[in-house]
C-alpha positions in Angstrom: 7.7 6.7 16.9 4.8 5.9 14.4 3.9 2.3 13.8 2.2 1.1 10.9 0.2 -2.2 11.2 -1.0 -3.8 7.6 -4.2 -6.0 7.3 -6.5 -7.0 4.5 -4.3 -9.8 2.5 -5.2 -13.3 1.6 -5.5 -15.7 -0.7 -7.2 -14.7 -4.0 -8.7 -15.5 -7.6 -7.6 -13.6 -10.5 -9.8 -11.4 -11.3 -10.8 -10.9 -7.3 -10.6 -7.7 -5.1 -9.0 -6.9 -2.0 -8.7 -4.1 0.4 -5.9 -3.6 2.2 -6.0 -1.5 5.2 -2.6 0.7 6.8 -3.4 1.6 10.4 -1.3 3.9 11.9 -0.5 4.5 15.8 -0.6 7.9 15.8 -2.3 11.0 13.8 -1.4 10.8 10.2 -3.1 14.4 8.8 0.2 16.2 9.2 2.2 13.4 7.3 2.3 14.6 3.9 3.2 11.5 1.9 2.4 8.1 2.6 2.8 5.1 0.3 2.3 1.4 -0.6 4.9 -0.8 -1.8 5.2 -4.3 -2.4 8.1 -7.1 -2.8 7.6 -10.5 -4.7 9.5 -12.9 -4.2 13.1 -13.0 -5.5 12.3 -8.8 -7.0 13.2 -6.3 -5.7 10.7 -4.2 -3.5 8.9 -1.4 -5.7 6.0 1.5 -5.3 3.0 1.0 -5.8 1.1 3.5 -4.8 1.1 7.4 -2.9 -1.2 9.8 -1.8 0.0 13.2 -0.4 -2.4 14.6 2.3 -3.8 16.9 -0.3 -5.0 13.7 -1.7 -2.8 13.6 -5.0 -2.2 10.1 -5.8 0.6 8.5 -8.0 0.8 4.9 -9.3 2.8 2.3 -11.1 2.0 1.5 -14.3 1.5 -2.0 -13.5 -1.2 -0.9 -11.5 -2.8 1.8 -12.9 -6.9 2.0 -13.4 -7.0 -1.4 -11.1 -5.5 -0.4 -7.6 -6.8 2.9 -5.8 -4.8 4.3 -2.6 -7.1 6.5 -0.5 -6.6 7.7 3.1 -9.0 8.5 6.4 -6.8 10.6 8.3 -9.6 10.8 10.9 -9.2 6.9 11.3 -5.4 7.4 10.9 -5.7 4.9 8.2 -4.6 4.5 4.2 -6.3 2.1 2.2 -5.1 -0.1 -1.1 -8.3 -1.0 -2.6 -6.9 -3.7 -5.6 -9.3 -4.5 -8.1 -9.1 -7.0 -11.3 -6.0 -8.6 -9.2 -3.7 -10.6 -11.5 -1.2 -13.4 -10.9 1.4 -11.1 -11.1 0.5 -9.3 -8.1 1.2 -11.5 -5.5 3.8 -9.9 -3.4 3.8 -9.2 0.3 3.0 -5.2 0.5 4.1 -2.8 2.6 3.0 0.3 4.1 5.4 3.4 4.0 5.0 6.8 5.8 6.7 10.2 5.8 8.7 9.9 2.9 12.5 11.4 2.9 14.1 11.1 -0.6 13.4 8.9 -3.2 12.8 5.1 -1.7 13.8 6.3 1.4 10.6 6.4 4.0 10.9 6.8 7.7 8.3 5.0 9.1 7.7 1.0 7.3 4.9 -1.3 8.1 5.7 -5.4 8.8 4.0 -6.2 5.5 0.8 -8.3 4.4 0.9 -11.1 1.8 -1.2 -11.2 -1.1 -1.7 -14.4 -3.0 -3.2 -13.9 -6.4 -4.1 -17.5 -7.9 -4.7 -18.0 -11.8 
């Protein structure tokens, strides 16, 4: 059983950065796909972010050219690194690995929040 254990959110300026960190209990180099989502309140939850483990990365739209998802499988670790941060993305964001179908992942992190102020 892989746990996943989210760190890195906080309260925020527009415009700010943050890094969140995914830390996983276990090795994460043979996981092929391994994601970020987020859920703001009252919305449903939706992807942010994946990186397979030959480092192909998708986005949301939403996020595109600010947020950046990189991993360190030596550090069993994936990274959200959220630049130019807008009101609209405060959400609580989760960390997703091994990834079934569609929005269906095996393995879910308890979430960080992430307060973007304007």
């Amino acid at each position: 059983q892989l746990q996943l254990v989210e760190s890195g959110g906080g309260l925020v300026q527009a415009g700010g950065s943050l890094r969140l960190s995914c830390a996983a209990s276990g090795s994460i180099s043979s996981i092929n796909t391994m994601g970020w989502y987020r859920q703001a309140p009252g919305k449903q939850r939706e992807l942010v972010a994946t990186i397979t483990s030959g480092v192909l990365t998708t986005y949301a739209a939403s996020v595109k050219g600010r947020f950046a998802i990189s991993r360190d499988n030596g550090k069993n670790t994936v990274y959200l690194h959220m630049n130019s941060l807008k009101p609209e993305d405060t959400a609580v964001y989760y960390c997703a690995a091994v990834r079934i179908s569609g929005t269906s992942w095996r393995y879910w992190g308890q979430g960080t929040q992430v307060t973007v102020s304007s």
